[in-house]
TORPA-4810 file (N, C-alpha, C, O; in nm, 3 decimals):
<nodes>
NODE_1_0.084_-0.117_0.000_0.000_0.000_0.000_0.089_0.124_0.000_0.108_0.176_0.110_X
NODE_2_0.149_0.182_-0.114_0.165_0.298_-0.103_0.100_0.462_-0.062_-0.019_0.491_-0.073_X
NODE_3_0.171_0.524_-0.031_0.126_0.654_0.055_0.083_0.733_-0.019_0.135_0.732_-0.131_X
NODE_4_-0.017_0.825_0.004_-0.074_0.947_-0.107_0.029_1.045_-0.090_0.100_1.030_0.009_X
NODE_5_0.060_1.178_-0.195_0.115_1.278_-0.127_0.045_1.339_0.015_0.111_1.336_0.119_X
NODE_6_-0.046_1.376_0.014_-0.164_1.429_0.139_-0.104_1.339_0.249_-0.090_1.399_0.356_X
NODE_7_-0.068_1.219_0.250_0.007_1.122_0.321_0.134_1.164_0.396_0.172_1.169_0.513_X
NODE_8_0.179_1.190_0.284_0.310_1.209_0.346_0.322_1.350_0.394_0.379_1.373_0.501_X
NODE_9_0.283_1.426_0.337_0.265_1.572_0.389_0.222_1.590_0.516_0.277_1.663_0.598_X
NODE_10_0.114_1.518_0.537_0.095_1.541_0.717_0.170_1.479_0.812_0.170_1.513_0.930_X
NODE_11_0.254_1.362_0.751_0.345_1.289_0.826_0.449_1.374_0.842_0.501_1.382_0.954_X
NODE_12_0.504_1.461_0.719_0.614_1.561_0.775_0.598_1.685_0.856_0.671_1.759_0.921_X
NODE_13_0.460_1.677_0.823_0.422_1.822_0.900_0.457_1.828_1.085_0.522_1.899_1.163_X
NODE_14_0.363_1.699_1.089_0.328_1.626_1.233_0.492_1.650_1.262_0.522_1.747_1.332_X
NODE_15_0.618_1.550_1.200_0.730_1.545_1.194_0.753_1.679_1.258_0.800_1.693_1.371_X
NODE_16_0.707_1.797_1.162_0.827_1.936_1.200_0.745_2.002_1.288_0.788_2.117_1.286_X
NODE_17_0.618_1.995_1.394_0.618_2.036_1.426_0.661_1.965_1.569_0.675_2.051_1.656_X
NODE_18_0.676_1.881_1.599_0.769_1.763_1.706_0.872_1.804_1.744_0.910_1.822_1.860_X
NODE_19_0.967_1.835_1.568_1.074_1.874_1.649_1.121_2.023_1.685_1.207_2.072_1.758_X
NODE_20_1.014_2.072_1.593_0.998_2.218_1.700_0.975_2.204_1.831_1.067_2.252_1.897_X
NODE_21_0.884_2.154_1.897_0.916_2.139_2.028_0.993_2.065_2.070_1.013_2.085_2.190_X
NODE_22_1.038_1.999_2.037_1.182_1.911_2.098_1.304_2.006_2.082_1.404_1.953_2.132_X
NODE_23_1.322_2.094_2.043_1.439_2.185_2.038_1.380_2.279_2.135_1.445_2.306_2.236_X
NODE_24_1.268_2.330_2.116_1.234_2.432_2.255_1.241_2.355_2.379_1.231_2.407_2.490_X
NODE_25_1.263_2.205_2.351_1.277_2.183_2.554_1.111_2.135_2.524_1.082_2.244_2.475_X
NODE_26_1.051_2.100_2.519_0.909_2.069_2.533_0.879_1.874_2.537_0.788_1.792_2.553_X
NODE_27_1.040_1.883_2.508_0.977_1.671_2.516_1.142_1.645_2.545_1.239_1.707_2.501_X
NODE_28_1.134_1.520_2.645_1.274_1.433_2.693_1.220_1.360_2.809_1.104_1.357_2.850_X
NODE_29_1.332_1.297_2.857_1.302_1.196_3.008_1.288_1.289_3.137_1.253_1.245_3.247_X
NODE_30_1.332_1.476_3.100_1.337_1.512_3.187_1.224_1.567_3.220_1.208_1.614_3.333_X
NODE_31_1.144_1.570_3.141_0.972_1.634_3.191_0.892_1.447_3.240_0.803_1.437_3.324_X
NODE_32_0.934_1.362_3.188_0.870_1.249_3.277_0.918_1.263_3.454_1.029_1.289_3.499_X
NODE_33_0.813_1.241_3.514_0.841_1.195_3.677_0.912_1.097_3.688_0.913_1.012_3.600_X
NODE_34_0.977_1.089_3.785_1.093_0.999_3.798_1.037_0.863_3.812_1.111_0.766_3.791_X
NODE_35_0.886_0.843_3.854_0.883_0.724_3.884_0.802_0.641_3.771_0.739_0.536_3.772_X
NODE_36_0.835_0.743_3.668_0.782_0.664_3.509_0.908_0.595_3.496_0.917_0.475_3.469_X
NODE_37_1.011_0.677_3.518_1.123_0.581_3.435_1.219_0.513_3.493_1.298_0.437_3.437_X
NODE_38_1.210_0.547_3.635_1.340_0.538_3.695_1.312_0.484_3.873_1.318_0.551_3.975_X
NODE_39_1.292_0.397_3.862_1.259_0.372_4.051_1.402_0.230_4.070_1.453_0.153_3.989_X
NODE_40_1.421_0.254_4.205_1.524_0.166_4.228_1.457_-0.017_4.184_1.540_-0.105_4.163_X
NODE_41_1.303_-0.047_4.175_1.290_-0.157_4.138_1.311_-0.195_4.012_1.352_-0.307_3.982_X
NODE_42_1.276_-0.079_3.910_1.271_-0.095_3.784_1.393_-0.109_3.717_1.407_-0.169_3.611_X
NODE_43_1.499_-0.040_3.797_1.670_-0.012_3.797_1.713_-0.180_3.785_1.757_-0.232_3.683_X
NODE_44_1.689_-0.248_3.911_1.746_-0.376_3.924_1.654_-0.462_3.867_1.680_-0.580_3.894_X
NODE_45_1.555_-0.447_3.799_1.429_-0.563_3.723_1.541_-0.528_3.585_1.575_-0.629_3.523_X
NODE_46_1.594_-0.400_3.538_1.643_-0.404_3.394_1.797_-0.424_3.416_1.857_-0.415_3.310_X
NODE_47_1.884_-0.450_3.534_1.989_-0.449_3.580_1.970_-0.628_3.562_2.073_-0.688_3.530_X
NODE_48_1.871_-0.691_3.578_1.889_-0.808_3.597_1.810_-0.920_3.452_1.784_-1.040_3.443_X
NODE_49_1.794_-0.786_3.345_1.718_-0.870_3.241_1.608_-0.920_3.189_1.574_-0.975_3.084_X
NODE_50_1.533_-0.870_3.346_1.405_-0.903_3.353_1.301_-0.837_3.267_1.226_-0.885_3.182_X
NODE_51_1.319_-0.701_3.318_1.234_-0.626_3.226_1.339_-0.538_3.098_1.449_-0.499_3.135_X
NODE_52_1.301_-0.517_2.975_1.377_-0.438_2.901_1.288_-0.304_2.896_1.183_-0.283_2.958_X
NODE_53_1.363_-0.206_2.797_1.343_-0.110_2.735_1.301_-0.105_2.583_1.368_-0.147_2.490_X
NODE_54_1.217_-0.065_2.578_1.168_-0.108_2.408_1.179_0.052_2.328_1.166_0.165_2.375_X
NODE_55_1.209_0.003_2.188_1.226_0.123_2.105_1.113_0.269_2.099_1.122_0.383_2.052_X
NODE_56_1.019_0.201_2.165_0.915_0.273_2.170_0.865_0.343_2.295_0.749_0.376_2.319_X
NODE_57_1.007_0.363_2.393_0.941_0.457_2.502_0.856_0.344_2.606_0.832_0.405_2.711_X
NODE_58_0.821_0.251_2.610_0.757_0.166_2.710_0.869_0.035_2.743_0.965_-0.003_2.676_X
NODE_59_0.833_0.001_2.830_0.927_-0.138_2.904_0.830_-0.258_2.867_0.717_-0.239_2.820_X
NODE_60_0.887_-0.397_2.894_0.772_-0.524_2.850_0.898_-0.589_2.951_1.002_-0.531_2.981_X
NODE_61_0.855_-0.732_2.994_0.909_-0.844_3.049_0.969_-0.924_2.944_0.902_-0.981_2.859_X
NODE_62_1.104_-0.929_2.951_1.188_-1.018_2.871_1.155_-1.190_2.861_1.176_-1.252_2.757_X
NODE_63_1.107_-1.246_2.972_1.086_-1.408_2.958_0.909_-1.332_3.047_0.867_-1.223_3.087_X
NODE_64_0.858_-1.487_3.036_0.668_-1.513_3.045_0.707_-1.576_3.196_0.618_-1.603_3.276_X
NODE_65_0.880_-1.599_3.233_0.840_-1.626_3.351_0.869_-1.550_3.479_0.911_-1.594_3.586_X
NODE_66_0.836_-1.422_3.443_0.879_-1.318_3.533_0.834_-1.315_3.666_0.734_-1.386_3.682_X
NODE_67_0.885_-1.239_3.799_0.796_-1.263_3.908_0.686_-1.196_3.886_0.669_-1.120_3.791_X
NODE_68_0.581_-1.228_3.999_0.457_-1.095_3.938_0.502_-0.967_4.033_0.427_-0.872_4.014_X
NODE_69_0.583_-0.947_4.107_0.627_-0.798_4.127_0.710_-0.705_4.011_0.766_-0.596_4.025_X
NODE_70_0.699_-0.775_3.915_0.783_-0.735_3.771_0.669_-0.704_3.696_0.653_-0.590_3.652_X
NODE_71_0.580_-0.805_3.677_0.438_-0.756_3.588_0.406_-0.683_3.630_0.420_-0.573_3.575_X
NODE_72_0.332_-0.695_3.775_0.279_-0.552_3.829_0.349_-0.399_3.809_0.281_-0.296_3.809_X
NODE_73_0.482_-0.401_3.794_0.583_-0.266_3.767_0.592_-0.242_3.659_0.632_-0.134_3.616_X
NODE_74_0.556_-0.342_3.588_0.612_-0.363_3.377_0.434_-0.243_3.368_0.436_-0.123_3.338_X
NODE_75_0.337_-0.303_3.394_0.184_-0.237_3.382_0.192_-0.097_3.425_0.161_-0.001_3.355_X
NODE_76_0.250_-0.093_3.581_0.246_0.045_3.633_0.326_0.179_3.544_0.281_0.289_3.511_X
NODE_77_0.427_0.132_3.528_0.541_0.202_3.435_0.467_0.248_3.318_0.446_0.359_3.269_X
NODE_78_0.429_0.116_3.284_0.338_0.176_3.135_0.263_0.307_3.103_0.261_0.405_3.030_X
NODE_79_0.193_0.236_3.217_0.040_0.342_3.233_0.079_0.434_3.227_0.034_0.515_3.146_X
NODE_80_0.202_0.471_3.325_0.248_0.635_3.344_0.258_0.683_3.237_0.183_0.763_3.180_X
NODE_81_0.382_0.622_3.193_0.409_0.660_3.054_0.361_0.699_2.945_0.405_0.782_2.864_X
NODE_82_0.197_0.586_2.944_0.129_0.629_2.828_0.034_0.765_2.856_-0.019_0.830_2.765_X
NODE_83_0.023_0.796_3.002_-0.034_0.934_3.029_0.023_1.020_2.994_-0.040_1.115_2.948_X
NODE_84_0.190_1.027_3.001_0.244_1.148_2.970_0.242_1.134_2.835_0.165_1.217_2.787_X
NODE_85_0.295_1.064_2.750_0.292_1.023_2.618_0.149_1.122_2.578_0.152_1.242_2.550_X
NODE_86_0.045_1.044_2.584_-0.101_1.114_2.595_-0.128_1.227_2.540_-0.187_1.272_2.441_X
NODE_87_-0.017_1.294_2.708_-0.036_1.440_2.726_0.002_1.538_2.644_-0.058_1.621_2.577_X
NODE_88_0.166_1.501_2.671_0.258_1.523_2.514_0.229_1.569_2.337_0.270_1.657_2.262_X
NODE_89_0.122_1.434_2.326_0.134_1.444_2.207_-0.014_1.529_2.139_-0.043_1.562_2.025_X
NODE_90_-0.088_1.543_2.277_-0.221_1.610_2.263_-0.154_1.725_2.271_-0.145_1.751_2.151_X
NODE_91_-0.096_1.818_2.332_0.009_1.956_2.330_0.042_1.978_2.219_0.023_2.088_2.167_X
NODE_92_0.111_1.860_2.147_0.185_1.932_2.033_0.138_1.879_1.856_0.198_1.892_1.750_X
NODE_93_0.010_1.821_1.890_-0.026_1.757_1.809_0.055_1.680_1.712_0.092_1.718_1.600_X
NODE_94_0.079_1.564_1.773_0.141_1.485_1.699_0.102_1.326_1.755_0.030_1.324_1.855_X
NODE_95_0.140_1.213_1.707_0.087_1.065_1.719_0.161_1.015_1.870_0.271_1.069_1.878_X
NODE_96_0.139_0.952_1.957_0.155_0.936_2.080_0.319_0.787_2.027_0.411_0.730_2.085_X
NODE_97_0.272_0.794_1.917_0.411_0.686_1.893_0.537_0.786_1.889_0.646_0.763_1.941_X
NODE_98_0.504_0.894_1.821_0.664_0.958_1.784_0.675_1.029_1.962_0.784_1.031_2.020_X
NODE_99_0.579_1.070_2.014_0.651_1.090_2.171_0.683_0.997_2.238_0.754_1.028_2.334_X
NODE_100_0.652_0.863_2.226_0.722_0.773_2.256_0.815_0.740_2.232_0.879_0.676_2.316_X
NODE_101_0.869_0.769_2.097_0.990_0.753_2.058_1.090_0.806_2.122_1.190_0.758_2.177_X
NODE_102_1.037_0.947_2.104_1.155_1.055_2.150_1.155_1.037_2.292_1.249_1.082_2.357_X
NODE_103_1.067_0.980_2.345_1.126_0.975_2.542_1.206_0.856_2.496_1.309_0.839_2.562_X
NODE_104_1.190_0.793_2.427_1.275_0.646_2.402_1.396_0.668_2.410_1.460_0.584_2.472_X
NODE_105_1.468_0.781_2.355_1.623_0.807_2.304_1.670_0.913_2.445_1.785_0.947_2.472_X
NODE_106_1.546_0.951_2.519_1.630_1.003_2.619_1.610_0.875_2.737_1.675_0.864_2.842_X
NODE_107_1.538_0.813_2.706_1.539_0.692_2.829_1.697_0.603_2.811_1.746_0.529_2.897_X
NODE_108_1.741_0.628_2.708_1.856_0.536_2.641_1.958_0.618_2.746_2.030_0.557_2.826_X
NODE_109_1.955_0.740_2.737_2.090_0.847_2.762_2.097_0.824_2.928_2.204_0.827_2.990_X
NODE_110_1.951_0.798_2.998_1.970_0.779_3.142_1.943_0.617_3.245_1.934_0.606_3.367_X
NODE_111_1.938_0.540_3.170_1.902_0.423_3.183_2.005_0.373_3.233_2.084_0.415_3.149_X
NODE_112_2.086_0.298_3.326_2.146_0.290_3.406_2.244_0.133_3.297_2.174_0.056_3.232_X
NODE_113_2.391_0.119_3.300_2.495_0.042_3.224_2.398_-0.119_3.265_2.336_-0.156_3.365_X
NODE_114_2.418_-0.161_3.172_2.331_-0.309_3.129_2.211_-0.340_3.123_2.181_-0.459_3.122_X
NODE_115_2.102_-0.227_3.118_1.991_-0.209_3.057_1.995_-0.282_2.924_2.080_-0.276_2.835_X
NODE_116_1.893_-0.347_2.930_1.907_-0.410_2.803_1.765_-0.309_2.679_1.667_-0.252_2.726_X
NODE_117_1.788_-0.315_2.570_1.701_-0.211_2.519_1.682_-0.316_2.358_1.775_-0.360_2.292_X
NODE_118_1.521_-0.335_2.327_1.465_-0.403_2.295_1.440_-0.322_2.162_1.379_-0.216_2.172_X
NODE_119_1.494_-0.378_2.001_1.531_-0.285_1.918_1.410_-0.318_1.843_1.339_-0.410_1.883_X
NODE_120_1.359_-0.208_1.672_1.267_-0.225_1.599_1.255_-0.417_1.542_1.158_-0.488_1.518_X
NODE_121_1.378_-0.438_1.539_1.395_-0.570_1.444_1.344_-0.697_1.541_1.295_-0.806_1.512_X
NODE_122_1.376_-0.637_1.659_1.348_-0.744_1.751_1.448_-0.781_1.805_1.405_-0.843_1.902_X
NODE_123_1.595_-0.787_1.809_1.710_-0.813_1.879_1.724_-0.733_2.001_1.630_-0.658_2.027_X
NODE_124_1.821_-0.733_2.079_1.835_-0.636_2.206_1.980_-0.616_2.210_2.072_-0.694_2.181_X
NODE_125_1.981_-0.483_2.255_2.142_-0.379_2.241_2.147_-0.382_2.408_2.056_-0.348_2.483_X
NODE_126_2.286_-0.436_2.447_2.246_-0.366_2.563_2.363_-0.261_2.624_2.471_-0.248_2.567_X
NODE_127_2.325_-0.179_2.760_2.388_-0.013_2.751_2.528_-0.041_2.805_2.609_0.051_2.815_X
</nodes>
């Protein structure tokens, strides 16, 4: 299925106006609350493999046999996330995926050494 021009035009639009606010300071890990991204459980759940980082700004459980104090944190994390995400992308009108993205690349910059980070292809990089 190829794209119409009208297609792609709003995709770049959406695009430039994103990163207009991403250069004014209007999107990163540093407007998320700390306890979207960063709590000492979530630290040692991705310190230990359990949970990753996905390309898309949200975390998931690496194996189905996780504890359930990992599911329960993998859900909580989310949620947050997808509120601010939400919020974000209702502000600057744009698709709640590309603010996901972009918290994605600052979640990369503060994510603590052996985070493992869960790529488009499906392999995992880790920090």
């Amino acid at each position: 299925m190829s794209q119409t021009y009208s297609d792609r035009r709003r995709f770049l639009i959406s695009g430039y106006r994103f990163c207009l606010a991403t250069m004014f300071g209007l999107s990163g890990a540093a407007m998320l609350p700390a306890t979207a991204y960063a709590t000492d459980a979530l630290d040692t759940y991705r310190a230990q493999g359990i949970i990753v980082e996905r390309f898309d700004g949200f975390v998931e459980l690496r194996d189905g046999s996780a504890p359930s104090a990992a599911r329960a944190l993998v859900t909580e994390v989310n949620a947050k996330r997808r509120a601010i995400y939400q919020k974000r992308a209702a502000e600057q009108n744009v698709s709640v995926d590309a603010v996901g993205k972009i918290f994605a690349s600052k979640i990369v910059e503060t994510a603590p050494a052996g985070t493992l980070f869960l790529q488009p292809g499906g392999g995992y990089v880790k920090k």
